[in-house]
N, C-alpha and C positions, 0 to 999 in steps of 0.2 A: 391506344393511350401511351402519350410517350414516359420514361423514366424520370421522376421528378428529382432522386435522390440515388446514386449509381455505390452499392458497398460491391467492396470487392471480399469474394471469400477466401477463409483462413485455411488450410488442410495440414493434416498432420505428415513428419518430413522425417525426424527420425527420432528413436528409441535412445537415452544412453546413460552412463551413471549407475546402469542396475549390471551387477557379475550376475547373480543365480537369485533368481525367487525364492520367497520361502513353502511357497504352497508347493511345488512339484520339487520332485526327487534329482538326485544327479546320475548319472550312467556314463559310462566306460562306451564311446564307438569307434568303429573303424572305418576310414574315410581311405575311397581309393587304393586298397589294399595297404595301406598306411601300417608303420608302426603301435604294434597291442600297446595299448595303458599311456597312449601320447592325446589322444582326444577325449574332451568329457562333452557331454550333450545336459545341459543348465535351461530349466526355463528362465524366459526375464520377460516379466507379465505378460502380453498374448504369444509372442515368439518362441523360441526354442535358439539359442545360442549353442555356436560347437567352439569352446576354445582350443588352441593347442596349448598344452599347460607349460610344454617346453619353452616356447618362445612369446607365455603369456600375451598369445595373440586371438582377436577371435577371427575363425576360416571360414565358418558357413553362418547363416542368418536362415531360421526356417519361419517363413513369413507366416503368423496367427493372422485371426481377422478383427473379432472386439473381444469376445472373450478369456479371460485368463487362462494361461496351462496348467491343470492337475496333478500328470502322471504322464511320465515318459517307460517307453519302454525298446530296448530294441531289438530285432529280428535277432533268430537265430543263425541266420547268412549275413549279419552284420551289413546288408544292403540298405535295410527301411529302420526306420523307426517310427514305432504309435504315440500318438499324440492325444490323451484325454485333455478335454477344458471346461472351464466352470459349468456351460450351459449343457454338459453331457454328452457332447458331439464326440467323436475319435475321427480324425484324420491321420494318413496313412504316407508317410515322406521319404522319397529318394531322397539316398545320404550320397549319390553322385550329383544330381542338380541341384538337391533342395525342394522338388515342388512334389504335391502332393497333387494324388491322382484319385484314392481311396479316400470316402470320407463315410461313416457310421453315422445313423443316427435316432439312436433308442434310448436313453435314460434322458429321466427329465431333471435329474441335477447332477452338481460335478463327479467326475469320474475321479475315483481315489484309487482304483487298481486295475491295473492292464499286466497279460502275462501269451506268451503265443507258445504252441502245442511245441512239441520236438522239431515237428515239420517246419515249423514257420507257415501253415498254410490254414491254421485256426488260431482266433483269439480272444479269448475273455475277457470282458472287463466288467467291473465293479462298482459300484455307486451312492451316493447320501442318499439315493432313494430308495433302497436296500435290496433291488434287483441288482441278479448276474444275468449277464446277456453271451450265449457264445457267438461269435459272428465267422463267415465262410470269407476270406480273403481272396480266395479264389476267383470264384463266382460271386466276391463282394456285395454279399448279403446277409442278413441277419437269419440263423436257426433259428434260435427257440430263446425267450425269456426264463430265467426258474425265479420264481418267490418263496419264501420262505423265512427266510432274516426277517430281523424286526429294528433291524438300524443298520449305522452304516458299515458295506464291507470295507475292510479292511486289508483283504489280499485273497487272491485266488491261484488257483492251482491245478497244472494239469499233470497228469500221472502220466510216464513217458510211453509207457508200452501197451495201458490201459484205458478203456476208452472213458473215466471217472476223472472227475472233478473236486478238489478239496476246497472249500471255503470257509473265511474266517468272520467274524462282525463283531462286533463292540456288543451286539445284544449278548455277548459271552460266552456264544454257542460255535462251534464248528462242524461244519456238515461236509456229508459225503453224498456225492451227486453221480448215480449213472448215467452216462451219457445217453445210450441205446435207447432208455423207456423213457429219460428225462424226468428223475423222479428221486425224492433224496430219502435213501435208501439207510442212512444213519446219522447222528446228533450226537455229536460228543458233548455231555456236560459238564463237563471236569473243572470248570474254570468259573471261580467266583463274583468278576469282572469282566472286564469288556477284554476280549481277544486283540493285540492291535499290530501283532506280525506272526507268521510262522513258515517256516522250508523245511524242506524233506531232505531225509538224510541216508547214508548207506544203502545206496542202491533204490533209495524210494523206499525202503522197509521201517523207516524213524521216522514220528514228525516231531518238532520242535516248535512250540508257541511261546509266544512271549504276550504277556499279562499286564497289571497293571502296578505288580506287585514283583520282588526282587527274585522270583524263582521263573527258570524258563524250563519247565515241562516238557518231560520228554514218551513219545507214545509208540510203542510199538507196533507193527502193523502187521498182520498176517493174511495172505491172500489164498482163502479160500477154495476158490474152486480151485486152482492150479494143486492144492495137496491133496483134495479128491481126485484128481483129473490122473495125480501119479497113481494111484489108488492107495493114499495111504490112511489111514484110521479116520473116521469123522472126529471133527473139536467137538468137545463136548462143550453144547449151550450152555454159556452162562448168563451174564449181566453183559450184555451190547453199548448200554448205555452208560460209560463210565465217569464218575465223579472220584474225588478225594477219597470217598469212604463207598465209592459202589454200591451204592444204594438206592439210586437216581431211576425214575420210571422209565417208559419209551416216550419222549416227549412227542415225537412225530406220529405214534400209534402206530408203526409199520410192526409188522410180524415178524418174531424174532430170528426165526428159520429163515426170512426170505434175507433178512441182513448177516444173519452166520453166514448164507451162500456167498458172498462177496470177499468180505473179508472182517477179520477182527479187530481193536485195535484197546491196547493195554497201554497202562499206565506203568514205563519204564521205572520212573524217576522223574527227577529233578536236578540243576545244576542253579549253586546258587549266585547270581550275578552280585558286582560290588557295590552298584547304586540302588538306592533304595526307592526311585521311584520307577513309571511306569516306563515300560519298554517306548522308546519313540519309532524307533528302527531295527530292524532285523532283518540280515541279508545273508545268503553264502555267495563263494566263488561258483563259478561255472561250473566245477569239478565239483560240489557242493565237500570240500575237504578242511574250509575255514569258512566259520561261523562270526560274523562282526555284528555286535551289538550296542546301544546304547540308550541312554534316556536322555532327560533335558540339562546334562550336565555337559562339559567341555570334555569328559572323556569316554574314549570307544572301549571296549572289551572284546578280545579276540579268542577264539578257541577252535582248537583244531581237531578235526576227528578222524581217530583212528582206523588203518582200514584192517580188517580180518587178520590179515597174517602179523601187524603191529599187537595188536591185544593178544592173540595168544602167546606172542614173545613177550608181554608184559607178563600175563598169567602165569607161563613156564618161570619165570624170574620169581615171582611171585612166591609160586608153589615151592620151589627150591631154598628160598627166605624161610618159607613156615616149616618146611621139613626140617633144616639144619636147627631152626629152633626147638621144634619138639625134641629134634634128635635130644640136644641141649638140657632139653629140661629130661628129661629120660636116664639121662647119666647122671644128674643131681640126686632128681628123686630117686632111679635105682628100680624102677619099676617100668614094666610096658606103658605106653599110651599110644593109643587113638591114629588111625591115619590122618593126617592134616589134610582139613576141603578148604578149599580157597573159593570164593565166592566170586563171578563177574557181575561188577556194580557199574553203573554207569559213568560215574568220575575213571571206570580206567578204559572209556569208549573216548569221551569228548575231553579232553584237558584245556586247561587254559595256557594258552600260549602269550600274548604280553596285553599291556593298556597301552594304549595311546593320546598323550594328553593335546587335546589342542590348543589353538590362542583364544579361541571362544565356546559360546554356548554348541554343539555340532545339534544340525538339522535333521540331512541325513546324510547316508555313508553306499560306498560301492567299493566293492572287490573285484578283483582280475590275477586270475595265477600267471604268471609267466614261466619263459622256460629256466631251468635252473633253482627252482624252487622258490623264484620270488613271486611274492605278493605286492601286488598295489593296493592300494587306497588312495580314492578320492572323499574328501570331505567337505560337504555345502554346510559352512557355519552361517549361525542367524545374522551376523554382522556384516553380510552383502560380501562374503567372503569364500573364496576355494581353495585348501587346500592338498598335495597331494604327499604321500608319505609309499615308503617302499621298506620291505625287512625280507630277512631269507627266512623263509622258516623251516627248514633242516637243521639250521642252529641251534643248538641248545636251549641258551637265554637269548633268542632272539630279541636285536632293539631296533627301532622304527627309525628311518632315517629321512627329514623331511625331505622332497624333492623341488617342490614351488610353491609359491603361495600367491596366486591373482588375488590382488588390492588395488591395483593403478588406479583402474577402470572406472573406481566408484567410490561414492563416502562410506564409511563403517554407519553410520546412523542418519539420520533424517536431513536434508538439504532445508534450513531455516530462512537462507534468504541466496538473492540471486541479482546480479548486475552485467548490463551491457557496457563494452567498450565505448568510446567517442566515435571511435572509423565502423562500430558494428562487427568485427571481426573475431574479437574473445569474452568468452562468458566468464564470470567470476562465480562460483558457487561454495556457498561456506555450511557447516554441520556440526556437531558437537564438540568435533576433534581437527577436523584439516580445511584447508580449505584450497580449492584446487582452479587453475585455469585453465579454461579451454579453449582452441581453435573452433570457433563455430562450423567451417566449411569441414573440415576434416571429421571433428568430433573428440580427436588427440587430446590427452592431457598434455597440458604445455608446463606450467608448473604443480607441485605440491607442498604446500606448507603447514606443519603444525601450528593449533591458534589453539583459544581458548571456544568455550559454547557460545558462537558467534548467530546476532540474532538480528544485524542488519549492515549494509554493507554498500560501498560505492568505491567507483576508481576517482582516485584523484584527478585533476586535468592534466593532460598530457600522455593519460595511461601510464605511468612509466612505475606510478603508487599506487597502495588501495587500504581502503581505510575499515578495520571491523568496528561493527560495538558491541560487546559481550552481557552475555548476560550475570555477570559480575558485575558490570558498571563499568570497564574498562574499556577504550579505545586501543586500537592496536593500527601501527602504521606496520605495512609490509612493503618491502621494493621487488618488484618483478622481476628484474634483472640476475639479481643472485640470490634472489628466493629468500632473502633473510630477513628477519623480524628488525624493525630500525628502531622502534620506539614501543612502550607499553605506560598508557597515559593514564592514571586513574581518574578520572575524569568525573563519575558520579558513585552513591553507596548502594544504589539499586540498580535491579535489568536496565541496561540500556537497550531501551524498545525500538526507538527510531532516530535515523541521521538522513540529514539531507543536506545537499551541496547549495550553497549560497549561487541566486542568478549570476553576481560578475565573477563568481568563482573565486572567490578570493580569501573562502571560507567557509565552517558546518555548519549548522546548528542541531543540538543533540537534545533529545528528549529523554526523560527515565522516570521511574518507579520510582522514586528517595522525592517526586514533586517539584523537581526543577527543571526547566530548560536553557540549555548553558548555549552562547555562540561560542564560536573561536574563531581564528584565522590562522593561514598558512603562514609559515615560514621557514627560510633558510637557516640552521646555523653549521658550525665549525663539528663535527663530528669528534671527539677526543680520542678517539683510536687510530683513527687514519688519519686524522687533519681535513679530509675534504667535507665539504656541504651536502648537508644532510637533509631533508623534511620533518617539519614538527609542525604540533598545531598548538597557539599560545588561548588560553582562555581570555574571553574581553570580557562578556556582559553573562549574569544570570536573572531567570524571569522564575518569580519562585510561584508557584499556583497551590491551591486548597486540595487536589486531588492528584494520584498516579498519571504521568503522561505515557497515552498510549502511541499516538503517530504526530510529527509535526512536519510541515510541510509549507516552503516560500512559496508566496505567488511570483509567478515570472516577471514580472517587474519591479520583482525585492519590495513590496508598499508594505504587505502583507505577510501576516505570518499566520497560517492555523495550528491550532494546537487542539487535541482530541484527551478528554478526560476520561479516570475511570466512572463520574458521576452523570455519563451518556448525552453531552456536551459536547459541542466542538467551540470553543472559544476562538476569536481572531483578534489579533492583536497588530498595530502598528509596528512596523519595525522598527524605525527608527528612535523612537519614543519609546515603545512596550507599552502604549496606552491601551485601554480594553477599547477593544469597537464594536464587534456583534458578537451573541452566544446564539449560537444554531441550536437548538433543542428538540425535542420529537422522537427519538428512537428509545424503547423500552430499553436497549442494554446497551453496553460501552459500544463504541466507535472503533474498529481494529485497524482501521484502513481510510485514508481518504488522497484525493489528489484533485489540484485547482488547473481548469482548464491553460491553454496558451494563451488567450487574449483576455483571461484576469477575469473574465464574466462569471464562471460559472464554478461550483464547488460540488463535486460528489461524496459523500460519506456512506462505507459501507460496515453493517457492525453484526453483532453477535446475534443479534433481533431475526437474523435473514430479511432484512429490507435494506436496500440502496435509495438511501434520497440526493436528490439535487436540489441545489440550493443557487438563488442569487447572489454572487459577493457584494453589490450597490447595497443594499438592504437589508439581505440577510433571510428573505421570502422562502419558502419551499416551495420551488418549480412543480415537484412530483415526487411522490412514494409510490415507489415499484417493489415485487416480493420479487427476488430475485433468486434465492439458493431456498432449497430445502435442509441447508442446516446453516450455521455460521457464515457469515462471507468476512475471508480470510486477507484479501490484497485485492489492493482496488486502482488501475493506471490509466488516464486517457493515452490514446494513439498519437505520439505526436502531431501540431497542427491541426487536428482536426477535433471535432465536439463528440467522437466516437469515444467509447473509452471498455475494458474487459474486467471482471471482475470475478476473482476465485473463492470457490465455497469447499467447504467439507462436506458439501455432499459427491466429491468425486468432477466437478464439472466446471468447465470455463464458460462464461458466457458474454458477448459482444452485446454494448448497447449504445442505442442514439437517446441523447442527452437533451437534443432540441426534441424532435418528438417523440420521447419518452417509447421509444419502440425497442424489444427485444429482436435483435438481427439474425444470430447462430447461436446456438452451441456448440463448444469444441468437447468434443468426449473421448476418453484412450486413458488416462487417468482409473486406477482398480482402487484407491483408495483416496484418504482425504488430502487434495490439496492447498499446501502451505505458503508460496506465493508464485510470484510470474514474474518477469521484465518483460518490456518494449524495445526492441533495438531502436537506439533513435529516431533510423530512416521510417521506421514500422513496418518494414517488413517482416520482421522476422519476434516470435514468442520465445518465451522458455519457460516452462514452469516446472515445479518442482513436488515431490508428494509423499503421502509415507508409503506408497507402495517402492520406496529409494529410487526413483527413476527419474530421471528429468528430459522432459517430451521438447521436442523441437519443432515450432510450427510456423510454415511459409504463409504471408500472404501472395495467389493467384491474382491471374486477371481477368477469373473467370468472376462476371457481376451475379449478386445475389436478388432474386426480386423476391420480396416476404411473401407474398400471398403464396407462391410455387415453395416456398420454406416450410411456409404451416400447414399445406396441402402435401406434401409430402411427410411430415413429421406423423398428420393425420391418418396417412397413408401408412404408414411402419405401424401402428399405434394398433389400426383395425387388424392389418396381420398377424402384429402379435398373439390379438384377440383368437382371431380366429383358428391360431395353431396351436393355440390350451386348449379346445374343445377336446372332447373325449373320443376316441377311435369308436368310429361304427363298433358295436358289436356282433359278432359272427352267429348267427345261430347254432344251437347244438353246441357251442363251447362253454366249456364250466369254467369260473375262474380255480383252475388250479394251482400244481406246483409250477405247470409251464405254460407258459402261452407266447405269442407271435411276438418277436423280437422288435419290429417295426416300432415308429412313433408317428404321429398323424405331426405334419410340418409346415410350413409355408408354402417349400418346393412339393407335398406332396399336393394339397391340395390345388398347386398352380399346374402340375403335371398332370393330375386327373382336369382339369378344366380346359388343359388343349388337348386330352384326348378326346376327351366330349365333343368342344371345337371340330375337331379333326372328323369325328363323325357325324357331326351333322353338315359337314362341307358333304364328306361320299355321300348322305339322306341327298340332297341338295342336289349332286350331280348326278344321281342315276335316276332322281324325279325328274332331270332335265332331259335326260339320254332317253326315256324312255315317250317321253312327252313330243321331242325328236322325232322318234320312230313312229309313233299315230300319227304325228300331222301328216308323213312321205307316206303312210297308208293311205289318209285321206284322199290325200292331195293324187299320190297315183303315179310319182317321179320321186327322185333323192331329192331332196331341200338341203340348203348349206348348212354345215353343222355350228350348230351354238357355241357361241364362243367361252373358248374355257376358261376357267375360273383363273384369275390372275396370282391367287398363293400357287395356286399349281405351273403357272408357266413362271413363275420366279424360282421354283423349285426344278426347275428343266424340265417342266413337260411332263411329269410324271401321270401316272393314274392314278383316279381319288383312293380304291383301295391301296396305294400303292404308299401312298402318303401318309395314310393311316399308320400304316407298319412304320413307314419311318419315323413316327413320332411316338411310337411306342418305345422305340430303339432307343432315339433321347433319353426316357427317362431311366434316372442312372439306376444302375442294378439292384442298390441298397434301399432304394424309396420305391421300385415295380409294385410289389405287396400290396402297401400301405394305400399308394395311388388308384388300384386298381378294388382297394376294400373303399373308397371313398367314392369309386363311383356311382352313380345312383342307376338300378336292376333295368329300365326302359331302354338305357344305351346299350346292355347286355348280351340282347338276343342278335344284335345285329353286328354285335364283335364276334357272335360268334359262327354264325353264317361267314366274316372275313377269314374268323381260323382255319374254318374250311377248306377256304382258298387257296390260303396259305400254306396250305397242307399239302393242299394236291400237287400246289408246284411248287414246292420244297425249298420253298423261303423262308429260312428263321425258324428253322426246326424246333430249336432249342428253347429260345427265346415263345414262341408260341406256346408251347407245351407247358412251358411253367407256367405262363398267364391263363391256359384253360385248365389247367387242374385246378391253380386257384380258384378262378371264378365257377368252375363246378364245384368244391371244398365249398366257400361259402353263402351261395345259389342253390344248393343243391336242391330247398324245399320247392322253391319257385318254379327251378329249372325242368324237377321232374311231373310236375304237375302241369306245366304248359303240354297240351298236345300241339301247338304249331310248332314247335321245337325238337319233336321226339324223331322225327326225320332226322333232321341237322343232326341229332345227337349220335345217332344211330351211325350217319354219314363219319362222320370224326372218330366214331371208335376206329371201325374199318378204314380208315386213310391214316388217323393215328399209329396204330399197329403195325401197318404195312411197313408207315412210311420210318418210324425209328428203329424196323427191322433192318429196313435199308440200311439207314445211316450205321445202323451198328456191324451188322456185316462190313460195310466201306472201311470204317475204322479197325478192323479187327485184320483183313487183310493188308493195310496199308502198317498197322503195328509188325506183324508178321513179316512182313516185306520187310522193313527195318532191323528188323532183329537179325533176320537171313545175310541183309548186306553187311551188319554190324560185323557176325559171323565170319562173313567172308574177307572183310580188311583185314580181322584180326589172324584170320592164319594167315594169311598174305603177306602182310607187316609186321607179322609177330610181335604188336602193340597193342596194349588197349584203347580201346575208340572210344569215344567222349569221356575218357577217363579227366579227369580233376585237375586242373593246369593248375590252380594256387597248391595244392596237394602236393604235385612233382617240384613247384620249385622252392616249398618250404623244405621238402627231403634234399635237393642240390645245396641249398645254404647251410643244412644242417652240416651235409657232407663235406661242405667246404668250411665250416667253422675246425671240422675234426681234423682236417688236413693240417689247416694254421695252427692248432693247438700242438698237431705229432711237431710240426716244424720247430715252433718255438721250443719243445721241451729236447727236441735232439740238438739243438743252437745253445 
């Protein structure tokens, strides 16, 4: 059947307009062994942006897929950094290339906190769905789940030297987690509200929360077995479970001696912070030596904490203070008193060292010590805004000193409206405050200009002007040229809603809220500052109507004019007259949007109803009501020349539609929040739309054709997968739902990964039913017969053997989904992977990788496996080859370690250096050396 009707599809081209999301955090990286506190790592909706703050450039783009980023975090070798996003995924990114290789996939909503061990080679994260999940970097797979929270965490935490886990959640609770038995060993109740940051402090012996309320709680920690272990006295039990007034039960029912064994943890204190609402943020330095805090206000609070030998120099000061006083009062009174005790309180552990106010509401904050006592800070305010500030803090009265601020990039607030050039080359994009142009190829801001709350907009002809309408009622002419404002027109007393350019160009027409719609025309005049000619637009005609104008718009051959009421109307009117001609009626709510095809036929209105209809202009007929968004549809443009046209909703989504036969074409999706409108570049090639997630998406038409049936068959296709990757994970036999269970999640990829394993083995059923079928006929027959020809996935694969193939397709599947894929597959394929382990055993293929796949499937088989007697051979066979065989391999390894250590040995008395010693290590010590050298030089000069 050949193509009756040929669409070409739209795809999305690139990201721009967004600095930092507000959903994930900011972080401090290092790129390339780059300068500390010069890179910040910003989500901007699915991506991960790295700017350099220095030269307010951005350097790296780390490419998301569809859903938003959460939580960023980065390695402790500042090589990778973790990437949580809305649907719960962590993906794991080179900060030398950008791509990610590692990607998790266990929680079933967004991830809100990620933290990696000391090593950088374990990582936790956190979840709305109020599981923690540790996962193995390494070996890139998931441990163990713990449950236990009853909302969402809020921050996680690994103890450096210990193999324990701290957690926080909004259910108000913080738990203490052993790693070894995976089982949470303590519950601090202490907090009346929801938990919503906390870090450890001095050495790990403090913890520090922050609440919802102006005090940040301070808890001392004491580690248990290490003061039996020195053999010094047992703590005597008390109350484990501490609140305000210590009097709180064991909420978890654990045994109070088994949680004395670990460790204790007391109620220091309190410090009280200046704002009065809840904590938003709470972070320390690396060094955890400065503490930066804040709420939902514009400013940060810094505090610094003392190390040991600092407090007892306070104390001794202290002491000395009270002595000389008592001495003091001793010679008044004329009588003895008392030795003077000086008390250590917590205000002389953590002090506050300064505020920092910014230009907006701050989101959140990072820290970075540098050398010489400075501190950084980065700050992601809510206004699509980065700023970075620097102070010494050995200073006394230390004060903050800003260092950049990235603004260029983006609007402070919501992009309201949007226009293409004539040549298609630069976007106009306007917002509460500025309104900015862009080079489309590039993505460059070309210019920026302050305006007023601009709420729709066009270039004048020629490009060289561009005209706002405010939601004041004001017009605003601009010249591109020197960026300056030429004119401020008061024009109407209400929003001015919509302007459009007259077909011969020669003039607007403006629509507003006050119930009028006014023409004008261009003209030149005498500018009185400079003498030279200027643009204005002179008022000719007003058409005054019974209700608010919400959009007007010429038909391309100027006959016609529509106008869109708030009384859900779209009135058309003669132009040249203003005589009434048709009233379109039918949609239950006002009209927000409408546009008249190019050859004057046809009229689409899209409105608050979520329905788009089209309409005849001859008559005035409604062609078809189509339900088009799932909420509002916000902007409505056909493609030039053609009867297609696209239409934006606040439910997140653009959609393409044919006009003639009322057919839905695509949708474009990348948009995280409601979109506010779109342009058409003339040619049509090219979209832009705009949204409140601050982002404005750029979208190419290909010339790859779309045919709908393969559209709705593939849509239908995502639809059932989805389906089918909410299904609930097999359950294990013999597992209870406890505090811990399998990290894994049942997936798309897992389920497709178990279904070529299946595949895979009933290819080897297949070929050794043939191989052996083969062999009886050469018995019959009494001679060799030619051998049956092999299976054509096998000779695409080079010839392999079917067991051989098997294995390889084990190996595909990625490390992190093995588990998940191998619990989903159904016990009949079972017995005869495991006759292959066998194989695979004896000739010492994939030692590793085998072993972990039969423990599992002995782990959750076990009842089956041990009751089959066809199997107990096999099983018996596998211990005896298992054992043997990773004796081997660990002997091989042990001498091959040995070996290395020997040669290590022998360089280093040889070269009297150390061998793989730390090259960034040596040559941050030669710069240091060479910084001391220039200093001695200059102070003897």
């Amino acid at each position: 059947m050949g193509l009756t009707k040929q669409y070409l599809r739209y795809v999305a081209s690139a990201v721009f307009g967004v600095i930092g999301s507000q959903k994930a955090n900011i972080a401090y990286v290092t790129l390339r062994g780059g300068e500390r506190g010069r890179y910040v790592a910003v989500a901007a909706c699915e991506h991960v942006f790295i700017w350099d703050v220095r030269k307010g450039e951005k350097v790296l783009i780390l490419q998301g897929q569809k859903h938003e980023v959460t939580f960023l975090c980065p390695s402790p070798d500042g090589m990778h950094i973790a990437v949580g996003y809305e649907d719960g995924a962590v993906r794991i990114f080179s900060l030398l290339n950008g791509e990610s290789n590692v990607s998790f996939n266990g929680h079933k909503s967004a991830v809100t906190s990620i933290q990696y061990d000391a090593l950088g080679a374990r990582l936790v994260t956190g979840s709305k769905d109020t599981d923690v999940i540790v996962w193995d970097i390494i070996n890139e797979c998931g441990l163990y789940r713990l449950r236990g929270h009853k909302d969402v965490i809020t921050q996680a935490l690994f103890l450096r030297d210990k193999n324990l886990l701290v957690t926080s959640s909004k259910d108000s609770f913080v738990k203490w987690w052993d790693l070894e038995t995976q089982h949470c060993f303590k519950t601090m109740v202490g907090h009346r509200s929801e938990v919503w940051g906390m870090v450890l402090l001095n050495q790990e012996n403090r913890l520090l929360t922050g609440s919802a309320d102006s005090e940040l709680r301070a808890w001392d920690i004491n580690y248990l077995q290490e003061e039996k272990a020195e053999g010094e006295p047992k703590v005597k039990k008390g109350k484990t479970l501490l609140d305000d007034d210590d009097d709180e039960d064991n909420e978890e029912g654990v045994d109070e001696s088994l949680q004395e064994r670990i460790l204790s943890c007391k109620k220091a204190g309190s410090i009280l912070r200046e704002a009065r609402d809840r904590v938003v943020s709470l972070t320390t330095d690396t060094k955890a030596r400065v503490v930066a805090c804040h709420g939902n206000d514009s400013v940060l609070e810094l505090f610094t904490v003392l190390s040991e030998e600092e407090v007892q120099k306070k104390m001794t000061k202290k002491l000395k203070k009270a002595k000389k006083k008592a001495a003091k009062a001793q010679e008044d009174a004329g009588e003895e008193t008392a030795e003077p005790l000086v008390e250590k309180m917590l205000k002389d552990e953590i002090i506050r060292l300064t505020n920092i106010k910014a230009s907006a509401k701050i989101r959140w904050v990072d820290c970075l010590s540098c050398a010489g006592g400075e501190l950084k800070v980065a700050l992601l305010l809510q206004n699509n805004t980065i700023e970075t500030y620097s102070l010494k803090t050995s200073e006394k009265t230390p004060t903050a000193n800003k260092t950049a601020r990235l603004t260029l990039g983006g609007h402070r607030t919501d992009v309201r409206t949007l226009a293409f050039s004539s040549d298609n080359l630069a976007i106009l994009s306007a917002s509460g405050d500025t309104v900015k142009v862009w080079n489309r190829s590039t993505l460059q801001v070309i210019r920026t200009m302050s305006c007023e709350y601009a709420l729709c907009s066009l270039f004048v002809p020629g490009d060289r002007q561009i005209i706002l309408g405010t939601k004041s009622g004001k017009l605003q002419i601009f010249e591109l040229a020197s960026g300056s404002l030429l004119e401020t027109v008061d024009a109407h007393d209400g929003a001015l809603w919509s302007l459009c350019l007259a077909p011969d160009q020669r003039g607007i027409v403006t629509g507003s809220a006050d119930k009028t719609v006014k023409f004008w025309e261009f003209e030149l005049i005498k500018d009185q500052g400079t003498g030279q000619k200027r643009l204005t637009v002179k008022h000719t005609r007003t058409l005054q109507l019974e209700e608010d104008v919400l959009c007007v718009k010429f038909s391309p051959d100027h006959r016609l004019l529509a106008v869109s009421l708030l009384d859900c109307t779209v009135k058309i009117f003669y132009t040249d007259t203003l005589k009434f001609f048709l009233s379109l009626y039918g949609h239950k709510l006002p009209v927000l949007c409408l546009d008249i095809s190019h050859d004057n036929t046809l009229i689409a209105t899209g409105s608050a109803d979520r329905n788009v209809k089209i309409w005849g202009l001859d008559f005035g007929d409604c062609h078809r009501s189509m339900f088009a968004h799932d909420d509002s549809v916000m902007f409505l443009q056909f493609v030039p020349k053609t009867h297609l046209f696209f239409t934006a909703g606040k439910d997140k989504k653009i959609k393409q539609w044919d006009a003639d036969k009322f057919e839905h074409i695509q949708t474009l999706e990348g948009h995280h929040r409601e979109v506010w409108c779109l342009t058409i570049s003339p040619s049509g090639d090219h979209i832009v739309s705009s949204s409140h997630d601050k982002s404005l998406r750029l979208w190419e038409r290909t010339r790859e054709p779309i045919i709908l049936e393969e559209e709705r068959e593939m849509e239908r296709e995502a639809e059932f997968e989805e389906s089918m990757a909410k299904g609930d994970v097999p359950v294990v036999p013999g597992e209870t739902q406890g505090e811990a269970a399998p990290a894994g999640k049942k997936t798309v990829e897992t389920v497709k990964a178990a279904e070529r394993i299946m595949e895979a083995l009933e290819l080897y059923k297949g070929e050794s039913r043939k191989m052996e079928e083969h062999k009886y006929a050469c018995e019959n027959a009494g001679k060799e017969l030619p051998p049956p020809k092999p299976n054509p996935i096998l000779v695409a694969f080079g010839n392999v053997s079917p067991s051989r193939y098997v294995l390889d397709v084990i190996k595909k599947v990625r490390s992190s989904e093995l588990e998940v894929s191998l619990l989903v597959l159904p016990f009949p394929y079972v017995p005869e992977l495991l006759k292959l382990f066998n194989s695979y055993i004896q000739q010492g293929l994939e030692v590793e990788l085998v072993c972990r796949c039969l423990f599992f499937l002995l782990k959750i088989h076990f009842g089956q496996i041990s009751s089959n007697q066809m199997l107990l051979s096999v099983i018996d066979e596998l211990r005896t080859n298992t054992l043997s065989k990773v004796r081997e391999i660990r002997d091989v390894m042990g001498f091959n370690s040995a070996a290395l250590q020997f040669l290590q040995r022998e360089l280093e008395a040889k070269e009297d250096v150390m061998f793989f010693a730390d090259a960034t290590g040596q040559l941050e010590e030669k710069k240091k050396k060479r910084r001391k050298r220039e200093r001695a030089i200059l102070t003897i000069a």
